[in-house]
C-alpha positions in Angstrom: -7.0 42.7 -26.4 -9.3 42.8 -29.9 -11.1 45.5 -30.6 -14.7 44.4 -30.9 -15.9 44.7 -34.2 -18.1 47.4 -35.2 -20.3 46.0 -38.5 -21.9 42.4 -38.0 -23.2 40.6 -40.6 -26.0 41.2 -42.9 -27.9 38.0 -42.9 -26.2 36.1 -39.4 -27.6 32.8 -40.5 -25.5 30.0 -40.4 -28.1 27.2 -39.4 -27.2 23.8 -40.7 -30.8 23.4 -41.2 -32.9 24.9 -42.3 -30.6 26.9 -43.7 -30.2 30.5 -44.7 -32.5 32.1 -47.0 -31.9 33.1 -50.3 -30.4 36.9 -50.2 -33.3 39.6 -50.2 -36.2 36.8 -49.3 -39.2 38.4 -48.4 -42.4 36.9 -48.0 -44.5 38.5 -50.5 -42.5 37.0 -53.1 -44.8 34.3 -52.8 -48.0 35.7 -53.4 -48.7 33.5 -56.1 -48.3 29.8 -54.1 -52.2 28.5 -55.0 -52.7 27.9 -50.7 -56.2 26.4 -50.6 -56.1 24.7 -53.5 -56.0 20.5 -53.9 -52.4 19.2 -54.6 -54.0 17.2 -57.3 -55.6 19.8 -59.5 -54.2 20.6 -62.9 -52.5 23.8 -60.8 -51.2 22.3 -57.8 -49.7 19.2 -60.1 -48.7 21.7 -62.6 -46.5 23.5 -59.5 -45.1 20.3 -58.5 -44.3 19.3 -61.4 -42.0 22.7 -62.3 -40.5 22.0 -58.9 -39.3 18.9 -60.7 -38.6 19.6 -63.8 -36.5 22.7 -62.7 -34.7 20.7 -60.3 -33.8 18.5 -63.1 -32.2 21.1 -65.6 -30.3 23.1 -62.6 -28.4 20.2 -61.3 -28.1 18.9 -64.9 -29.7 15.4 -64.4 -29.8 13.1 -67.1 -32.8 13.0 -69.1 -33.5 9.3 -68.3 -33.3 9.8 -64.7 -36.3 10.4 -62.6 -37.1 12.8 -59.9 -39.7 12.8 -57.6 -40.9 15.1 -54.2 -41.6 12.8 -51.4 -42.6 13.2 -47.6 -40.3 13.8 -44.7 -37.6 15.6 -45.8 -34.1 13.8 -46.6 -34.9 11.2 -43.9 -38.0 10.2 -45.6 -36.4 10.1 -49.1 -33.3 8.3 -48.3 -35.8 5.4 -46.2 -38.0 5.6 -49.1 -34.9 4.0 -51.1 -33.9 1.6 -48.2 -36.9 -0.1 -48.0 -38.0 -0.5 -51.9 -33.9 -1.1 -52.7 -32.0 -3.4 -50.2 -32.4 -6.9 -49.8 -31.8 -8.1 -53.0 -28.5 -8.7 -52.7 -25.4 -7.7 -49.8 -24.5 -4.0 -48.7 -22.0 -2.0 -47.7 -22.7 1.0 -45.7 -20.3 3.5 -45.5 -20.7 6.2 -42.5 -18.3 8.8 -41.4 -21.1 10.7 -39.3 -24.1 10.8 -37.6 -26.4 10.6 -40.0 -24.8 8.0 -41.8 -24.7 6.2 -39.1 -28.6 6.3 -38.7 -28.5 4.9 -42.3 -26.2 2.0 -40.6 -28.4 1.3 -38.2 -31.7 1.1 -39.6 -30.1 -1.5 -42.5 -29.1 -3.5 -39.7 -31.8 -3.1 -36.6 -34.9 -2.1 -39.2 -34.5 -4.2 -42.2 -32.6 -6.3 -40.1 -30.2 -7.8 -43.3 -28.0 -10.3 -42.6 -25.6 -9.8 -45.2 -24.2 -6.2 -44.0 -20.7 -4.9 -44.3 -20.5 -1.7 -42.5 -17.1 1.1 -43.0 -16.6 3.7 -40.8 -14.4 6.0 -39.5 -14.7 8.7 -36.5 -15.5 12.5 -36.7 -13.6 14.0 -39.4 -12.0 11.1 -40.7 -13.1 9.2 -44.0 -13.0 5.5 -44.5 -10.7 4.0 -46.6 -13.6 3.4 -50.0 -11.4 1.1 -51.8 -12.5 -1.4 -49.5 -15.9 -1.2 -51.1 -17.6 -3.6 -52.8 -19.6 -2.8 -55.7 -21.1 -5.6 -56.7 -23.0 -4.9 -53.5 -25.3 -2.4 -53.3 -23.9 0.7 -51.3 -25.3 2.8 -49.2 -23.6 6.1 -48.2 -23.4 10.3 -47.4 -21.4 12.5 -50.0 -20.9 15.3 -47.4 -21.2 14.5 -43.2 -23.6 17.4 -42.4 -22.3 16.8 -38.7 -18.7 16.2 -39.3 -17.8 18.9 -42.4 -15.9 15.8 -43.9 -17.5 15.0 -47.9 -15.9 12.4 -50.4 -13.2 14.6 -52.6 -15.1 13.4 -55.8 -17.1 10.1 -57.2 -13.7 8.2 -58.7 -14.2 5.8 -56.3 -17.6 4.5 -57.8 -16.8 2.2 -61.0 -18.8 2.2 -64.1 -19.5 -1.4 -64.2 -20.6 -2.1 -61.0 -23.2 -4.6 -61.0 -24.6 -3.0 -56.9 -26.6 0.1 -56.7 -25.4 3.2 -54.7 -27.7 5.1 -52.5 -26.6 8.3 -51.6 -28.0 11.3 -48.7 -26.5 13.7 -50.6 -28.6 16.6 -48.9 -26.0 19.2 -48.1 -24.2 18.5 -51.2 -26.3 18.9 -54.3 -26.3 22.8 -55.6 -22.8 23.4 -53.8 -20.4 20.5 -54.9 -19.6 18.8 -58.1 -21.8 15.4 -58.6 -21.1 13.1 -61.2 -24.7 11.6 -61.2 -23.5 8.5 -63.6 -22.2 7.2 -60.1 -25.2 7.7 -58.7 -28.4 4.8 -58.9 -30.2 6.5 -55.8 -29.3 10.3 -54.8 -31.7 12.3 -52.1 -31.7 15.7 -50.6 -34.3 18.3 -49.1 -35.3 21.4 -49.7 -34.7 22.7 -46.3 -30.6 22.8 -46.9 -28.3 24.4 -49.8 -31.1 26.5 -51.2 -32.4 27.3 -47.8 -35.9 26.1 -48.8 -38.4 24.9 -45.8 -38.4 21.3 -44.2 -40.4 18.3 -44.3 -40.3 17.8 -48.2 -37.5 15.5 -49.9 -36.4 14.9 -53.2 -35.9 11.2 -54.2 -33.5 10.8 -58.1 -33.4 7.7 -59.6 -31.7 6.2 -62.3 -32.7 3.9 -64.4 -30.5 1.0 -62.9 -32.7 2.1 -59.9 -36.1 1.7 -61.8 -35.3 -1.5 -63.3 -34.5 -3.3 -59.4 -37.8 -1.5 -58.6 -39.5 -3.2 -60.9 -38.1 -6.7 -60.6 -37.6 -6.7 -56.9 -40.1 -6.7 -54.2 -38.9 -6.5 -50.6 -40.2 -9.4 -48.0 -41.3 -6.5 -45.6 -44.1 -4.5 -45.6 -43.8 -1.0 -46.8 -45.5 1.7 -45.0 -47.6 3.4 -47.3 -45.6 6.8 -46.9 -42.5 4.7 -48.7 -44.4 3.2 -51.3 -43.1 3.8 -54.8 -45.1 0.9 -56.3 -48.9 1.0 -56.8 -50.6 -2.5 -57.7 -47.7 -4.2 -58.3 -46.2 -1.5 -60.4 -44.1 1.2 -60.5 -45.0 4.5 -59.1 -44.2 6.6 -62.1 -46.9 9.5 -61.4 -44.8 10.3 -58.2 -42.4 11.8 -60.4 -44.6 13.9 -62.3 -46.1 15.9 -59.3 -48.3 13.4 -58.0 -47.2 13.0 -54.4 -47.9 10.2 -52.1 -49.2 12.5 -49.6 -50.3 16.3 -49.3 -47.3 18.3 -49.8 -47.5 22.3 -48.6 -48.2 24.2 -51.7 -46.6 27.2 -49.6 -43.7 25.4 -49.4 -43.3 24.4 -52.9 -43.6 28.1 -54.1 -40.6 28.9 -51.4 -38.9 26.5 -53.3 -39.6 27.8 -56.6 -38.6 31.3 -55.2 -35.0 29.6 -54.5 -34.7 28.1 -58.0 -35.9 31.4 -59.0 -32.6 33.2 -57.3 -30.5 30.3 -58.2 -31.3 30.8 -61.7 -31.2 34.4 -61.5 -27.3 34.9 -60.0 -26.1 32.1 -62.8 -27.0 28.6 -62.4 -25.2 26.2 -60.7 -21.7 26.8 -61.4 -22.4 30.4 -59.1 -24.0 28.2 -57.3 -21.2 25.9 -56.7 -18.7 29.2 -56.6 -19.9 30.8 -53.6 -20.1 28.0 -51.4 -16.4 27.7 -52.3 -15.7 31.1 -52.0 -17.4 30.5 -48.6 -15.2 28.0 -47.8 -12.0 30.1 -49.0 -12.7 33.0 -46.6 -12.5 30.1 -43.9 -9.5 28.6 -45.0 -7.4 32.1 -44.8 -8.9 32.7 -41.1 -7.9 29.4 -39.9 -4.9 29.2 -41.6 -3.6 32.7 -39.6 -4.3 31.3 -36.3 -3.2 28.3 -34.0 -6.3 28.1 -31.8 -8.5 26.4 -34.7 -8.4 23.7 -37.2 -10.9 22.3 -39.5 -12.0 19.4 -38.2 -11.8 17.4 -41.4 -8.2 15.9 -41.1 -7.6 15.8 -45.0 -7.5 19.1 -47.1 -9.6 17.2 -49.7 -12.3 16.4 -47.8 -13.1 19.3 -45.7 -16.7 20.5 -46.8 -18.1 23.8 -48.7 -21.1 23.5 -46.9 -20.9 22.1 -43.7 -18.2 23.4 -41.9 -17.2 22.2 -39.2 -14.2 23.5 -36.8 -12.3 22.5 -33.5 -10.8 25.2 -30.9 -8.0 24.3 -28.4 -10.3 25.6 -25.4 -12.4 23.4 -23.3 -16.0 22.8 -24.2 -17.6 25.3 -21.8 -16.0 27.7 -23.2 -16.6 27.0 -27.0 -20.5 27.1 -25.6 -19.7 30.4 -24.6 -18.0 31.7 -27.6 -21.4 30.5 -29.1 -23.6 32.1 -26.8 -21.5 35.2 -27.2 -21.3 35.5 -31.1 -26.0 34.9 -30.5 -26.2 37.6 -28.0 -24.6 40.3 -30.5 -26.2 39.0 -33.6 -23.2 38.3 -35.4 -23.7 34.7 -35.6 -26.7 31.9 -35.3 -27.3 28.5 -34.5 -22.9 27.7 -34.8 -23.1 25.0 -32.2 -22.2 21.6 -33.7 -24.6 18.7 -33.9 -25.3 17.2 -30.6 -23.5 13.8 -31.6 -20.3 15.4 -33.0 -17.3 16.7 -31.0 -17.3 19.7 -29.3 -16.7 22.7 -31.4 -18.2 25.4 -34.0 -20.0 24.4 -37.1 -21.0 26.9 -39.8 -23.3 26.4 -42.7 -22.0 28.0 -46.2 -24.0 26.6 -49.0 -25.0 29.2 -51.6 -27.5 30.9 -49.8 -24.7 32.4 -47.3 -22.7 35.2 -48.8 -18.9 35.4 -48.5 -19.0 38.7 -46.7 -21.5 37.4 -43.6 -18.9 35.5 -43.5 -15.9 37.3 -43.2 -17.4 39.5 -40.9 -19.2 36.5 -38.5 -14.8 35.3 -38.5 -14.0 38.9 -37.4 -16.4 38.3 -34.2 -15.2 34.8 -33.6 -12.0 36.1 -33.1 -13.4 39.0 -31.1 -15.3 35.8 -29.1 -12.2 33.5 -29.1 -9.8 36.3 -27.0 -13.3 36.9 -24.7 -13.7 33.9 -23.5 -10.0 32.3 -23.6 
């Protein structure tokens, strides 16, 4: 029998969104978020604007990409760039998860295109991406939130391709390596590696992606919220603060805060280094024991941040293993996503520190021999 463990973690987090907070968050470090003043003032642009620009030099964008703050989280940026993008020529959407698979569907049952060539592959599986074509555009996830599987790298994505790519990389910008040449359309949210709060997305563009803005205009309507064209031209104020609704100053200084830490611990190769670290920790637990597997089949694509695990015991009694590891506060929110297969799934992006989560694996083994 295994000794229950006597220290839990520090910050039990491991919410797949929103995700943990930055280490030592406290509320009154943001005091200075100008709540009750207009969005559009010199200070309320001013603070979007360094939510922008700071984005920009942490993840070491290119100069002569854009990047803009747009409603509705990841959801709302990754439509944003469906609806203004697609149409002008075939797609291939690659999904390998559930989210991705939204991304399928509303191409095909939304926009309803006719020239669609869908690749996918089942819950921790990735589909074979030599089969893309990239002289389509191509829409697709760099890391399956729900499935813990992610793309091993961009090699895959040629330099001369004459499509765009569109990529929901949420839960993979600040924790994995992004070669944003590759990329024509990336978005992510606030709400996930830096464990900011929801409802805000980030929308990057490349200038590939400016030019089909500018020469192509959809034959649907776009829904205001979506819009990045205003009389017939591009939007380019939405990229200098100027959102297309009223974002929550509160929020943005939360945000701030985060690129505040993430500055502070060294930038985005830390970053990067303790969601693998993160990850490492995992790999030696698993790898000691034959009751759980990752539940990535390849090596190379299991995820940093996402991850995502199967048990040999039935599902009622991987829901009680997560009840168990909630009612001693050693371990929140570890259920996977309701679509995916049963299992555990823990979030360790660079807010989650490597010894939470050495100690949340000493109480899942603690739960495992409980409940088995």
């Amino acid at each position: 029998m295994n000794a229950k463990p006597a220290v839990k973690p520090q910050y039990p987090n491991f919410s797949s969104g929103p995700c943990a907070k930055i280490p030592g968050f406290d509320l009154a470090d943001l005091e200075s978020a100008p709540l009750g003043r207009s969005h559009r003032s010199a200070l309320g642009k001013g603070k979007l604007a360094e939510s922008i620009e700071r984005t920009k030099a942490l993840l070491e964008i290119p100069e002569d990409y854009l990047v803009g703050i747009v409603p509705a989280s990841d959801t709302g940026a990754i439509e944003m760039a469906m609806w203004n993008l697609l149409g002008e020529r075939g797609v291939d959407v690659v999904w390998f998860e559930s989210f991705g698979k939204f991304w399928a569907n509303d191409i095909v049952d939304q926009l309803r295109l006719k020239d669609v060539n869908v690749l996918s592959a089942g819950y921790g599986e990735l589909p074979d991406l030599s089969m893309i074509d990239f002289d389509r555009d191509v829409v697709f996830t760099w890391n399956g939130t729900t499935s813990g599987v992610k793309v091993p790298n961009g090699d895959f994505i040629p330099a001369d391709r004459r499509g765009l790519t569109i990529c929901d990389a949420t839960s993979a910008v600040f924790a994995m390596e992004i070669d944003w040449s590759k990329l024509d359309v990336a978005t992510f949210s606030w709400q996930k590696v830096l464990g900011g709060e929801a409802a805000h997305g980030m929308l990057v563009l490349s200038p590939r992606a400016v030019e089909r803005v500018n020469a192509y205009t959809p034959p649907w309507p776009i829904p205001r919220i979506f819009q990045l064209k205003s009389k017939g031209k591009f939007a380019l104020e939405l990229f200098e603060g100027s959102t297309i609704n009223t974002p929550s100053m509160l929020c943005n200084e939360d945000y701030l805060n985060a690129l505040d830490w993430a500055e502070s611990v060294g930038g985005l190769k830390k970053l990067r280094q303790i969601s693998a670290d993160n990850l490492k920790a995992f790999e030696r637990f698993v790898g000691g024991r034959e009751w759980i597997r990752f539940l990535a089949s390849d090596p190379r694509t299991v995820s940093n941040t996402s991850v995502c695990l199967a048990l040999d015991l039935p599902e009622e009694k991987i829901k009680k293993i997560v009840s168990l590891l909630e009612e001693e506060g050693a371990a929140y929110d570890v259920a996977p996503y309701r679509d995916a297969p049963p299992g555990l799934r823990f979030w360790c992006g660079s807010t989650v520190q490597t010894k939470d989560v050495e100690i949340a694996l000493e109480w899942l083994d603690w739960a495992y021999h409980e409940v088995k």
